[in-house]
C-alpha positions as CSV (number, residue, x, y, z in Angstrom):
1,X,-47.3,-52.4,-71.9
2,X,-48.9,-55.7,-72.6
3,X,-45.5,-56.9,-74.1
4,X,-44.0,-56.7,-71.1
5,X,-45.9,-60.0,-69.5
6,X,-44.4,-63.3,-70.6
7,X,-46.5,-66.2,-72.1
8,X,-48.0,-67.2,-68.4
9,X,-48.7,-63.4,-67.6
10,X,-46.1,-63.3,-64.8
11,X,-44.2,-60.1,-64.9
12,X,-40.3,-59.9,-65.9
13,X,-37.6,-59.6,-64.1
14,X,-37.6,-56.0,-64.2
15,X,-40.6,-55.9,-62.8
16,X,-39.1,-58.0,-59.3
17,X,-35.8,-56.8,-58.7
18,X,-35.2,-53.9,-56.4
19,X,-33.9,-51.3,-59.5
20,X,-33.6,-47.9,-59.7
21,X,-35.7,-45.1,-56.9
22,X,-36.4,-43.5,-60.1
23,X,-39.9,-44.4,-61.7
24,X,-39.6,-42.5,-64.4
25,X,-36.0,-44.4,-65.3
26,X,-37.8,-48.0,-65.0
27,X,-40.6,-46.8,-67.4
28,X,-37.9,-45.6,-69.7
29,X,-36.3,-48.7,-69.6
30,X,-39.4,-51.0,-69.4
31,X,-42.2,-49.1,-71.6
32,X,-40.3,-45.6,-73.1
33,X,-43.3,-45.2,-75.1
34,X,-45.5,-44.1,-72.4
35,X,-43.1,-41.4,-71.2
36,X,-44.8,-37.8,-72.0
37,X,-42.6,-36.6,-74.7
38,X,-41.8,-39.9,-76.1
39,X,-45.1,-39.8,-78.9
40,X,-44.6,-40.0,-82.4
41,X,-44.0,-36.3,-83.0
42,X,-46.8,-34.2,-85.2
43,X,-45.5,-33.0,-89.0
44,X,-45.5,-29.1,-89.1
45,X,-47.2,-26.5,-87.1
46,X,-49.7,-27.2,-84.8
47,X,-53.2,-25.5,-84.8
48,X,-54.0,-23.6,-81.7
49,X,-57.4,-25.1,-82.1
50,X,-56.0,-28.6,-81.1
51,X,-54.2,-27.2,-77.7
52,X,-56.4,-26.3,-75.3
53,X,-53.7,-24.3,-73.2
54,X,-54.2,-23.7,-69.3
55,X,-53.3,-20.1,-68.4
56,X,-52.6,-18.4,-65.3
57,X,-50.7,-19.8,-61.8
58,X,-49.6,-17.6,-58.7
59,X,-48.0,-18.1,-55.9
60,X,-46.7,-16.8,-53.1
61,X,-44.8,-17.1,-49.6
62,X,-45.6,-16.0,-46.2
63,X,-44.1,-17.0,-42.8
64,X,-44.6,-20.2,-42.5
65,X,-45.6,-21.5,-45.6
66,X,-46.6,-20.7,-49.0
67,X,-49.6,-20.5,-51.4
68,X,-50.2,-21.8,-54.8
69,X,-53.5,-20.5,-56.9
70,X,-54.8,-21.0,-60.6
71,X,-57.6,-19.7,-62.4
72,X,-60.0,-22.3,-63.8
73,X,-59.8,-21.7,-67.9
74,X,-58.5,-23.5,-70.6
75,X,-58.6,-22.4,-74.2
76,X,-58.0,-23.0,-77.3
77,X,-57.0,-19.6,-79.7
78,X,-60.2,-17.7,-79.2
79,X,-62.8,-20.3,-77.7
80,X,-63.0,-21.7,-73.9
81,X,-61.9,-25.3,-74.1
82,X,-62.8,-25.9,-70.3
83,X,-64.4,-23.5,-68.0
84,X,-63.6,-25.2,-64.6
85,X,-60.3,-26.8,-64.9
86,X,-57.9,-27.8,-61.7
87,X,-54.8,-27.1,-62.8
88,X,-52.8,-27.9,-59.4
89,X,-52.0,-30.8,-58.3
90,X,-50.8,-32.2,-54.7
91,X,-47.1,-34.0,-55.8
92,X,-46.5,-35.2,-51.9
93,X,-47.2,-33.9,-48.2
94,X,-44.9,-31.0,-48.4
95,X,-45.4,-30.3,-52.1
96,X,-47.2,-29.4,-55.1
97,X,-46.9,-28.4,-58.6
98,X,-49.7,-26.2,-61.2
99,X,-49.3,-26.5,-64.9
100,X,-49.1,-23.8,-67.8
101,X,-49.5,-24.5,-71.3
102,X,-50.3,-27.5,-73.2
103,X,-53.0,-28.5,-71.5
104,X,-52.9,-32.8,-72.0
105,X,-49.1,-32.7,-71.8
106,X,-49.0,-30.9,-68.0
107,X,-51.9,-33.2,-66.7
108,X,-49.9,-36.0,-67.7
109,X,-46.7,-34.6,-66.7
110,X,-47.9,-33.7,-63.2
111,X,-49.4,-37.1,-62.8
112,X,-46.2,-38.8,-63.4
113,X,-44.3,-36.4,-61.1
114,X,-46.7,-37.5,-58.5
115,X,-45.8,-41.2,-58.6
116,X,-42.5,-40.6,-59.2
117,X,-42.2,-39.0,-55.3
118,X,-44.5,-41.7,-54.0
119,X,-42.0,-44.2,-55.9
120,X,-38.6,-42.9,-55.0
121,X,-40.2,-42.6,-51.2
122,X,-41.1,-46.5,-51.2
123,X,-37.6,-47.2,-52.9
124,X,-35.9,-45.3,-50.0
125,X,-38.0,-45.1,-47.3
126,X,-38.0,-41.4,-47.0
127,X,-38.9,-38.8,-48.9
128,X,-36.9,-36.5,-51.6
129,X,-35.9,-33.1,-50.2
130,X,-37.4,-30.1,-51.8
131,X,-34.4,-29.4,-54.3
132,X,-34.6,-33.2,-55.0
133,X,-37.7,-32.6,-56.4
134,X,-37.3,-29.2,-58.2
135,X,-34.0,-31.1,-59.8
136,X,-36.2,-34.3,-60.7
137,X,-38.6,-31.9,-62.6
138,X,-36.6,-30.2,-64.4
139,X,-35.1,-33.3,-66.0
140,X,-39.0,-34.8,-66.4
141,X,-39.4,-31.1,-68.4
142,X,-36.2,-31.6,-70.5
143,X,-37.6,-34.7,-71.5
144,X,-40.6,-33.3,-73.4
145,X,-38.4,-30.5,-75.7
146,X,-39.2,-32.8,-78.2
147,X,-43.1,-32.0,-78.3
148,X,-42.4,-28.1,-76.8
149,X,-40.0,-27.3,-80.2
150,X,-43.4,-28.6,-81.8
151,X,-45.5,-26.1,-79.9
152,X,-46.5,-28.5,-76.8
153,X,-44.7,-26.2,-74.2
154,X,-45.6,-27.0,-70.6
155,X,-44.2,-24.9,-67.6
156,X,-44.9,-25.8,-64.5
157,X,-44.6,-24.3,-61.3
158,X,-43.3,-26.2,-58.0
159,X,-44.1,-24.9,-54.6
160,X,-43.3,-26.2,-51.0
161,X,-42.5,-26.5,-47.5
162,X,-38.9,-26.9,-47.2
163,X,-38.8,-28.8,-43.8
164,X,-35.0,-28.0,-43.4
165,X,-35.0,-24.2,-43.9
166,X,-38.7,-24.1,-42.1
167,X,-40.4,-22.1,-44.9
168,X,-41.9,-22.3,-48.1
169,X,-40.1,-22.1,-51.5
170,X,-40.8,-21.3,-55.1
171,X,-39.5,-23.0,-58.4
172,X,-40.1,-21.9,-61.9
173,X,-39.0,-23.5,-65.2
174,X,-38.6,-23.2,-68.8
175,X,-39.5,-24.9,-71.3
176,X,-36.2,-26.5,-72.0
177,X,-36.1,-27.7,-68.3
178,X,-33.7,-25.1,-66.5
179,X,-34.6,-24.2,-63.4
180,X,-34.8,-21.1,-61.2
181,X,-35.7,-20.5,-57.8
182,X,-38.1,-17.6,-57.1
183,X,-38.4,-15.4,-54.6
184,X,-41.8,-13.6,-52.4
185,X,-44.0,-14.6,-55.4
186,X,-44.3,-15.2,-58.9
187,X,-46.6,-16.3,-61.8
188,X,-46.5,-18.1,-65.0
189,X,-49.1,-18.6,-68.0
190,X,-51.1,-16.1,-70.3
191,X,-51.7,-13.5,-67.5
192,X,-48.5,-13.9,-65.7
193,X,-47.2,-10.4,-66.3
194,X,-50.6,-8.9,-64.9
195,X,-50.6,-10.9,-62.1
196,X,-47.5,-10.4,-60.9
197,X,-48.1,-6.3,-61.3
198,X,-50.8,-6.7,-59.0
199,X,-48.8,-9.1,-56.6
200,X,-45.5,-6.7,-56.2
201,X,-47.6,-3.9,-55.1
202,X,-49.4,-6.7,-52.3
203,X,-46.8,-8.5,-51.3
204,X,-45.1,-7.9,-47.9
205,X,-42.8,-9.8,-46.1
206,X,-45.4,-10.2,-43.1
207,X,-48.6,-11.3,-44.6
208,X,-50.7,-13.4,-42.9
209,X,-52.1,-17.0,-44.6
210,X,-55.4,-15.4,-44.9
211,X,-53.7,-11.9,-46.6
212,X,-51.5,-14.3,-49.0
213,X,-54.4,-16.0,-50.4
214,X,-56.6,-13.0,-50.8
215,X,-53.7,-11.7,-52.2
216,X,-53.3,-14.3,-54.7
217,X,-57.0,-14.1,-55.6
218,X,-56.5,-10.2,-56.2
219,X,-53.6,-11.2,-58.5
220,X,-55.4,-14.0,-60.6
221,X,-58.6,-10.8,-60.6
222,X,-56.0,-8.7,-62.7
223,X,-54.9,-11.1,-64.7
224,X,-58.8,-12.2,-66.0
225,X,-59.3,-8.4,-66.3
226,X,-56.5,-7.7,-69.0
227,X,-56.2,-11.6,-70.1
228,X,-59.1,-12.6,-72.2
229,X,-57.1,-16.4,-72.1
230,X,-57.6,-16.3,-67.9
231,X,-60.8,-16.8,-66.3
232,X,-62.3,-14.6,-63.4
233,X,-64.2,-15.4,-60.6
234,X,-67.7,-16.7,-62.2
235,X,-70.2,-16.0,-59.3
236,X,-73.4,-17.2,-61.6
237,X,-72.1,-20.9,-62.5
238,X,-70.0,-20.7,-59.2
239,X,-66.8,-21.1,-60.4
240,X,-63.7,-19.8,-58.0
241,X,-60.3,-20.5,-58.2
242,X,-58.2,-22.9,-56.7
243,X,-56.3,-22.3,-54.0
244,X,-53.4,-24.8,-52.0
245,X,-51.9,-24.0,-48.7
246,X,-48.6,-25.8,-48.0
247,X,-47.1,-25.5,-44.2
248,X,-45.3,-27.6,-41.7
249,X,-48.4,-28.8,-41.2
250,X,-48.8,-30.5,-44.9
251,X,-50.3,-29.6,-48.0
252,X,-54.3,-28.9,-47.8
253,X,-56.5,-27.4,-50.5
254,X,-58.9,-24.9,-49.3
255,X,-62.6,-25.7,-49.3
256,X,-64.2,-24.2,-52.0
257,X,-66.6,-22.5,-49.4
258,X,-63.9,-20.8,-47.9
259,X,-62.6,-19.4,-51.5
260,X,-65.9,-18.6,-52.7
261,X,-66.2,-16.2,-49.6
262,X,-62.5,-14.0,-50.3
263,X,-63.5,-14.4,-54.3
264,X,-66.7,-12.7,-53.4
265,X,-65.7,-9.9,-51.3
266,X,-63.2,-9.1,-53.9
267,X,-65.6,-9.2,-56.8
268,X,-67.9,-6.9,-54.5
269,X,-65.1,-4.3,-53.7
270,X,-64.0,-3.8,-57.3
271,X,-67.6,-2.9,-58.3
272,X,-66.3,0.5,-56.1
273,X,-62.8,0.2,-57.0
274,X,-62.2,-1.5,-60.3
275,X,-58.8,-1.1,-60.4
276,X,-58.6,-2.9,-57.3
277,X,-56.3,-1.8,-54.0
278,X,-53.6,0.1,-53.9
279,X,-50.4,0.6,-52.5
280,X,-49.2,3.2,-50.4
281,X,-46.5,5.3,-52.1
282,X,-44.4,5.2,-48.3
């Protein structure tokens, strides 16, 4: 980056013309090299050993609004990389986005996504609309194939209030960047088809914030109980997942107080009921 700066240290041009809304277009064209994706590319296989890999993301609408949860584990092949890891991230008021996969990769990939809202906003003066940003992700994804045919595969997940429709929305992706809009509630990473057992027999169309995230918490409690990769709640070292709520109201992450208390209860009503609630067959 320190190229960019001429001999007196001022910045170029392309640093003080107006440009393109795009961030991640003006760091292509300025400094490609810092672009995830755009690394000199490893030779062969990858060891698992060298990819700590974050696992498993929920979410889930409800009237109003939606909720986005992640267990707290990252491995790498048969050892705990990270015990305690936030794998969601806020993207913008109305917005945010949790990472599967190579661990390094997503962080960096969610970080960028994050400036590249707060960018295009200050370029525009408003803010992208919620299939704006799906679409803008799924192109940052396509740009890391590179390292994902490699085996640094990132999948994200993008959740948030759609202020024009008045409720909250779902995106998933793969790893080649195409993108899908979900419905009621899905999950992605190691424990993903666990999770979302437990969440199609939870889910109703009427659930209540509160229901939704104990919901989500019950889902991400299957997943750690058939997934050794996903972490459950640990009430020793007090370590709970993390849980968003996004509304018309904005995006807010709930304290971890208030997500140690549903973690809790559900950790206390499986020791009678370890397979957890059930739904009724009418």
């Amino acid at each position: 980056m320190s190229e960019a700066f001429d001999g007196g240290g001022r910045l170029p041009a392309a640093f003080m013309s107006p440009g393109t809304s795009s961030f991640t277009e003006f760091l292509g064209s300025v400094a490609p090299e810092l672009l995830p994706g755009r690394g000199e590319l490893p030779q062969g296989a990858v060891p698992q050993e060298m990819t700590p890999d974050a696992t498993t993301i929920v979410a889930l609408t409800f009237p109003g609004g939606v909720v986005l949860a992640g267990d707290r584990r990252a491995t790498s092949g048969n050892v705990i990389a990270n015990r305690d890891m936030d794998k969601l991230f806020r993207t913008d008021e109305f917005s945010a986005v949790a990472i599967a996969g190579a661990a390094g990769i997503g962080i960096e990939l969610a970080k960028l996504f994050q400036v590249e809202l707060e960018h295009y906003e200050k370029m525009e003066g408003r803010s992208l609309s919620l299939e704006g940003k799906a679409n803008k992700l799924a192109t940052m994804v396509r740009g890391n194939l590179g390292m994902a045919m490699q085996g640094f595969v990132v999948v994200p997940l993008l959740v948030g209030f759609d202020e024009a429709r008045g409720k909250g929305r779902i995106f998933s992706y793969d790893p080649v960047g195409g993108r899908y809009e979900e419905h009621r509630f899905h999950s992605i990473g190691s424990g993903s088809v666990y999770a979302r057992g437990a969440l199609k027999k939870l889910f109703t169309e009427d659930l209540s914030q509160e229901d939704a995230v104990l919901a989500a918490v019950q889902a991400l409690y299957d997943a750690a109980d058939d997934d050794a990769a996903t972490g459950g709640p640990d009430v020793h070292r007090k370590i709970f997942p993390l849980v968003d709520v996004i509304t018309a109201d904005g995006h807010r992450r709930l304290p971890a107080e208030d997500v140690e208390r549903v973690a809790t209860s559900v950790v206390e009503a499986r020791a009678e009921r370890p397979d957890g609630p059930t739904a009724p067959l009418r």
